[in-house]
FIDOLO-753997 format. One record per residue (C-alpha): residue number from 1; residue in one letter; y, x, z. Coordinates in steps of 0.02 Angstrom, whole numbers. Layout:
N
+-----+--------+--------+--------+--------+
: num : residu :      v :      u :      w :
+-----+--------+--------+--------+--------+
: NUM :      A :      Y :      X :      Z :
...
+-----+--------+--------+--------+--------+
This chain:
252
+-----+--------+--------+--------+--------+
: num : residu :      v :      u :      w :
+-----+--------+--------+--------+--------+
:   1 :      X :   -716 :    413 :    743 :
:   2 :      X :   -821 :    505 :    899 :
:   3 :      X :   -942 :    634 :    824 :
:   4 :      X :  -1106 :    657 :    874 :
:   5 :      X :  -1111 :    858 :    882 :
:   6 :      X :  -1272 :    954 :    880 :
:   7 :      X :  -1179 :   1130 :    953 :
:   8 :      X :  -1186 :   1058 :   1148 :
:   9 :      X :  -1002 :    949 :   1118 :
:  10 :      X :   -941 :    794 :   1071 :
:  11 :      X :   -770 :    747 :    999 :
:  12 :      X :   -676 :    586 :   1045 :
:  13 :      X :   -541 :    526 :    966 :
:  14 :      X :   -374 :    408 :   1010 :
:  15 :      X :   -261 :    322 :    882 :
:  16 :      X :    -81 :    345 :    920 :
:  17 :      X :    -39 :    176 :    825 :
:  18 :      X :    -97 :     36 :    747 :
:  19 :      X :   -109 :    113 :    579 :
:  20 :      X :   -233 :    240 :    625 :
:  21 :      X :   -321 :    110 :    732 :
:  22 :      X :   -352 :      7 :    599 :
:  23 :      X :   -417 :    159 :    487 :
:  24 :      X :   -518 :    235 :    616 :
:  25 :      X :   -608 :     57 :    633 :
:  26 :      X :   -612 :     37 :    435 :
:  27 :      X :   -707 :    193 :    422 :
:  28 :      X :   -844 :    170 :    578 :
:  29 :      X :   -879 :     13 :    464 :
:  30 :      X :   -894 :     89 :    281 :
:  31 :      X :  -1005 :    219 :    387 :
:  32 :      X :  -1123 :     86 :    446 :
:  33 :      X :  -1126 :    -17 :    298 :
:  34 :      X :  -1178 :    145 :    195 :
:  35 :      X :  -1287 :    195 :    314 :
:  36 :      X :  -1365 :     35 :    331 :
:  37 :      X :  -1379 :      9 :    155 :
:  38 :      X :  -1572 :     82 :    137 :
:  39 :      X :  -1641 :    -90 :    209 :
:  40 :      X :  -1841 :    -71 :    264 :
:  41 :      X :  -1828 :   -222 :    379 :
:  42 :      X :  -1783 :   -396 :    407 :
:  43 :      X :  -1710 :   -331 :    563 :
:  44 :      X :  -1614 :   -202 :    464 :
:  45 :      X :  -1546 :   -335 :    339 :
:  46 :      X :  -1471 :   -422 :    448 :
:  47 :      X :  -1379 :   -267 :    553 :
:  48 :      X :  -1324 :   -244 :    352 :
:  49 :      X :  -1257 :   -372 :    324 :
:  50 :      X :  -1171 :   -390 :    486 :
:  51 :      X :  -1076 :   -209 :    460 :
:  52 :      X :  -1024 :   -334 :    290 :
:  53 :      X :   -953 :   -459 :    365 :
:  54 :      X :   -876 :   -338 :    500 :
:  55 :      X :   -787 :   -246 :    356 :
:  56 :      X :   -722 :   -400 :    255 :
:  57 :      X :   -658 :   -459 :    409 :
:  58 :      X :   -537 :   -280 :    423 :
:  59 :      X :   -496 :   -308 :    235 :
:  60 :      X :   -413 :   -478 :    269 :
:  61 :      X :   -310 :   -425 :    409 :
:  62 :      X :   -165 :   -301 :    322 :
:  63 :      X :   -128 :   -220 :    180 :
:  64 :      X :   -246 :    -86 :    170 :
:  65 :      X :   -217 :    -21 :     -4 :
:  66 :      X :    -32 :    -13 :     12 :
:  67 :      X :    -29 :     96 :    156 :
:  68 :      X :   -160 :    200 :     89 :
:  69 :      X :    -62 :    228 :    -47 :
:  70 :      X :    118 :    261 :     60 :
:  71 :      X :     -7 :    408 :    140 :
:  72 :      X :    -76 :    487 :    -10 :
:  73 :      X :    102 :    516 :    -82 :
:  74 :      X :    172 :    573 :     95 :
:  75 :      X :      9 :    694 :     84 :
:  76 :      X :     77 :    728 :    -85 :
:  77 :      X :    259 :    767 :    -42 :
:  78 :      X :    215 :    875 :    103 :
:  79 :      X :    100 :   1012 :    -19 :
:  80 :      X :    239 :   1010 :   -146 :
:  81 :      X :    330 :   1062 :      0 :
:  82 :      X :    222 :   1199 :     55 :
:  83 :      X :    205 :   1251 :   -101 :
:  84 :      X :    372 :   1320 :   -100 :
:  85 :      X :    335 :   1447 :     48 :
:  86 :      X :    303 :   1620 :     60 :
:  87 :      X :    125 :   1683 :     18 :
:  88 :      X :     78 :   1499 :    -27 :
:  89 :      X :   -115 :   1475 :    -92 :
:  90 :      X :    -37 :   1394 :   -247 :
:  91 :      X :   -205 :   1356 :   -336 :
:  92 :      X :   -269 :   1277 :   -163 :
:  93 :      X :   -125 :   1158 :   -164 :
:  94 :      X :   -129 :   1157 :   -363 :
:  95 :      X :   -297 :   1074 :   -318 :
:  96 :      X :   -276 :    956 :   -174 :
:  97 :      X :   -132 :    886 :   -276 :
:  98 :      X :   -211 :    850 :   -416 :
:  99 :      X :   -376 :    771 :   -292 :
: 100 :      X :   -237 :    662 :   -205 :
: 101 :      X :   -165 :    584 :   -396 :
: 102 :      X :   -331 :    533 :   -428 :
: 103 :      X :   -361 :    460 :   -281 :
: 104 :      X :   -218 :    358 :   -311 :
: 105 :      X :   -254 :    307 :   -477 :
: 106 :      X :   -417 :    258 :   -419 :
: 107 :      X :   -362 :    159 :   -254 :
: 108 :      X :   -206 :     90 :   -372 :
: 109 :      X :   -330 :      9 :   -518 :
: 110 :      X :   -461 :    -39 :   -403 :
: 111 :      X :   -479 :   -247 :   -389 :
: 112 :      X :   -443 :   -326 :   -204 :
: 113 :      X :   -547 :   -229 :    -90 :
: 114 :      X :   -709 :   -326 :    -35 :
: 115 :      X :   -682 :   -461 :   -156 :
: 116 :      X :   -848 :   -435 :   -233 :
: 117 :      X :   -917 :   -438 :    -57 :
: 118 :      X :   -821 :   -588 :    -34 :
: 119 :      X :   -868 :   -687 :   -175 :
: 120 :      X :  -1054 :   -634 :   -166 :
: 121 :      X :  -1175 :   -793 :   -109 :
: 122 :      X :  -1331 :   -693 :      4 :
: 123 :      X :  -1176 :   -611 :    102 :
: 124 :      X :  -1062 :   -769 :    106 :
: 125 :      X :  -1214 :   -876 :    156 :
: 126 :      X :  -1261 :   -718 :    310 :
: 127 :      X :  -1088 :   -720 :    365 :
: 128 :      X :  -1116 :   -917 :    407 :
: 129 :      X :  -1243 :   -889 :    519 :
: 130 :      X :  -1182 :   -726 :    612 :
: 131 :      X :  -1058 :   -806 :    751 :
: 132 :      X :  -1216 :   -920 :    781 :
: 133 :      X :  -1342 :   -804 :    917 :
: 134 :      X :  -1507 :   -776 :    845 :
: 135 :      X :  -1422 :   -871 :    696 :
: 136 :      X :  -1494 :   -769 :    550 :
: 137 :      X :  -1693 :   -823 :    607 :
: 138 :      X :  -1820 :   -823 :    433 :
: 139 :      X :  -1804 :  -1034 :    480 :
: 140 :      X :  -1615 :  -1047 :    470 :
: 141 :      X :  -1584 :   -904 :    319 :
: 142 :      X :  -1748 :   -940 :    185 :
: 143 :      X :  -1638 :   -881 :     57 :
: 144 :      X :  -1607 :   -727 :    138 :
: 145 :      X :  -1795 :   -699 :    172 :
: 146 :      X :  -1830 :   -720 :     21 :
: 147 :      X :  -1703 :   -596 :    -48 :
: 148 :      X :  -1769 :   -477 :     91 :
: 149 :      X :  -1963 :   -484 :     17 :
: 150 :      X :  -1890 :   -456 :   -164 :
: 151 :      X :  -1936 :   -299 :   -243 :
: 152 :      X :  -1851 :   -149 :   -197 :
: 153 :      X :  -1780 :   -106 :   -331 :
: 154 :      X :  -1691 :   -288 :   -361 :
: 155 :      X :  -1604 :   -263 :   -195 :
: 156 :      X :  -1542 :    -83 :   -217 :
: 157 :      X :  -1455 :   -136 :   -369 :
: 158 :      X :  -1364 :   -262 :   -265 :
: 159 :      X :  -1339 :   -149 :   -146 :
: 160 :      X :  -1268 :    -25 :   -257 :
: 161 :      X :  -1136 :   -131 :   -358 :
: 162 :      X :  -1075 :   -191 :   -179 :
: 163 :      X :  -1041 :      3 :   -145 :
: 164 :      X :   -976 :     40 :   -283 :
: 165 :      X :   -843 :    -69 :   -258 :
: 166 :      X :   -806 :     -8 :    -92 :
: 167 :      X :   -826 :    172 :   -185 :
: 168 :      X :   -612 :    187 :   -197 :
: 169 :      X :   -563 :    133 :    -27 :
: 170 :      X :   -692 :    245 :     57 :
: 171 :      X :   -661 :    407 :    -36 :
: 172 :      X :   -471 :    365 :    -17 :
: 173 :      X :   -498 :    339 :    185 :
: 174 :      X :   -620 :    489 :    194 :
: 175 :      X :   -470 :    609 :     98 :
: 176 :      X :   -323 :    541 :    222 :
: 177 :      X :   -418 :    553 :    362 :
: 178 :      X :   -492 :    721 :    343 :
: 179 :      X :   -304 :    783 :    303 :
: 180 :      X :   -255 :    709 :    465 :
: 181 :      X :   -388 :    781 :    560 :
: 182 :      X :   -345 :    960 :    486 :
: 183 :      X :   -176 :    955 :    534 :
: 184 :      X :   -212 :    980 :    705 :
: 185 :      X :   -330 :   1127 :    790 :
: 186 :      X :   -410 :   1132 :    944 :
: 187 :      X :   -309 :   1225 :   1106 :
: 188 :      X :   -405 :   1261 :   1284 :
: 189 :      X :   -339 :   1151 :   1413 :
: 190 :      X :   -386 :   1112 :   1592 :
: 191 :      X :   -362 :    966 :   1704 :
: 192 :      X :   -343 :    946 :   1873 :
: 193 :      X :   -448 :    813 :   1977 :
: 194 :      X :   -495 :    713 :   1822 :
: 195 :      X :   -322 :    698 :   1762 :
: 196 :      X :   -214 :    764 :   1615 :
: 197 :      X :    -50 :    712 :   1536 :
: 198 :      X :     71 :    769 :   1405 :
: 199 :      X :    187 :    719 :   1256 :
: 200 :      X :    182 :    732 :   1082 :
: 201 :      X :    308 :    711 :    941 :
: 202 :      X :    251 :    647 :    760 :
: 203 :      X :     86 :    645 :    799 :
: 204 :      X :    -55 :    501 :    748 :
: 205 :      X :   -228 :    540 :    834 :
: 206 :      X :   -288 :    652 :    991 :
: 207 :      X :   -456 :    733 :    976 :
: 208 :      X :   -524 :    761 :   1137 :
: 209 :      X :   -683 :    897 :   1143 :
: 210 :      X :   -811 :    917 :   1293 :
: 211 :      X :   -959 :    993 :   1325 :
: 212 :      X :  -1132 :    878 :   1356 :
: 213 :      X :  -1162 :   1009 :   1482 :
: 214 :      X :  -1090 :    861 :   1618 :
: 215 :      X :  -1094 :    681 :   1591 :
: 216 :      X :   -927 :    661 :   1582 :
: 217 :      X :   -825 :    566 :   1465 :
: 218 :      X :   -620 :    533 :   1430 :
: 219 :      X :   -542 :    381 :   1455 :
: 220 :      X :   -362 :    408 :   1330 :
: 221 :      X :   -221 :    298 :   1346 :
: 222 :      X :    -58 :    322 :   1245 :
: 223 :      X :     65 :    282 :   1129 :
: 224 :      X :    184 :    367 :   1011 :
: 225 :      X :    263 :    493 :   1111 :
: 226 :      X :    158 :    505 :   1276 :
: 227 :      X :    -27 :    491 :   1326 :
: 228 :      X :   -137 :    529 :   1478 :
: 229 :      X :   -328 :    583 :   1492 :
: 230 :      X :   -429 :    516 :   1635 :
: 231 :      X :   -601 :    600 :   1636 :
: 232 :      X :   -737 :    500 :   1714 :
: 233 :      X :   -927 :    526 :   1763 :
: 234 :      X :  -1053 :    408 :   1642 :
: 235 :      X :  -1112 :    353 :   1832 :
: 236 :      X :   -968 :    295 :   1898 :
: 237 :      X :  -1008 :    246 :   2081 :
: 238 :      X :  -1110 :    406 :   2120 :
: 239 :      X :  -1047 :    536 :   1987 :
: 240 :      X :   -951 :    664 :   2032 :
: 241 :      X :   -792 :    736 :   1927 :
: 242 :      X :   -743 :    921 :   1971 :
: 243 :      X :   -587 :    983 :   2036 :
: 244 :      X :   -534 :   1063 :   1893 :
: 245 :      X :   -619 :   1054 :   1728 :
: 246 :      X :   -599 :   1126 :   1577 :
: 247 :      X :   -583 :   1022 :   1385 :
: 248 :      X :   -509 :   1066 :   1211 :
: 249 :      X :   -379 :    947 :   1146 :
: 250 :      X :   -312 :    936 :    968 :
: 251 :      X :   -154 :    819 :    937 :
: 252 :      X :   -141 :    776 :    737 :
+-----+--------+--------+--------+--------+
């Protein structure tokens, strides 16, 4: 996901494939929905539940666990590999070994992610409503304003058992996706009248790193073994893109 960065630069980032698509879009939605979760408003209920019914919809699409899994254990087989080289930090990988097994056991005993979300009536009776504009008005949901008013600490022990049951899949997505992210590092590049291209080989996500000092942002288009980096002015029919431009890429 794009991080907001408080140090003058923002990071944007470009799945290589569908796999890391999907997870990249898994985890902007467990980040709402968590973030969301504090509700003060009727407004902010129903932006809530809407991250919900965002997320359940990812969870029925593939087979999230299973290829969680097939990561963690090619995570795993890659630090038993390291841990065979010269001047290896054996009690660092001793570690993340042992943090990526229970992970697994976690992710492997968990029940069908979102099923509790699923099968829950205030988020199945939302998610009714939500294709409909303006369809979650007090008039059409009473049963949601009514759940809304109820005392605050009835509706953050909903809230809680509903996270706590997303608790696996987001500490599993969190783990992958921070190994992913540190298996790549940041290089100075430049690019020449907006434009930059290259290759890569066995790579899954380009980070992309500007300054805020311009309005300028990347547009990233790729796949598997090839990509290109258009860099464009937020006004695009008088902003102006220099000649040459500086940028830090990382390919992971």
């Amino acid at each position: 996901m794009s991080e907001l960065n408080t140090a003058n630069f923002v990071t944007y980032e470009y799945p290589l494939n569908e796999k890391i698509r999907s997870w990249l879009r898994l985890e902007t939605l467990l980040q709402q929905v968590y973030e969301l979760s504090h509700i003060t408003s009727y407004t902010s209920g129903v932006a809530f539940f809407r991250s919900v019914s965002e997320l359940i919809e990812i969870l029925d699409r593939g087979e999230v666990r299973t290829d969680l899994i097939k990561e963690l254990e090619k995570h795993r087989k890659r630090l038993a590999t390291w841990a065979d080289a010269p001047n290896a930090d054996n009690q660092l990988i001793s570690s993340l070994l042992n943090d990526l097994s229970i992970k697994t056991a976690n992710i492997t005993s968990a029940p069908r992610f979102g099923q509790q979300l699923r099968n829950d009536k205030i988020i199945s009776m939302v998610r009714q409503r939500l294709s409909i504009p303006g369809g979650c008005c007090s008039f059409d949901l009473p049963t949601l304003q009514l759940w809304l008013n109820m005392p605050q600490e009835q509706r953050d022990r909903a809230i809680n058992e509903w996270l706590k049951s997303l608790a696996p899949l987001k500490d599993t997505l969190d783990t992958i996706l921070h190994l992913l992210r540190q298996a790549g590092s940041f290089e100075a590049k430049e690019c020449h009248n907006g434009f930059y291209q290259d290759s890569v080989e066995d790579k899954e996500l380009l980070r992309v790193r500007l300054s805020t000092d311009k309005p300028i942002f990347p547009q990233i288009s790729g796949h598997k073994t090839r990509f290109a980096i258009r860099f464009l002015h937020i006004d695009s029919e008088n902003g102006i893109v220099p000649a040459m431009m500086n940028f830090e890429l990382s390919c992971c």
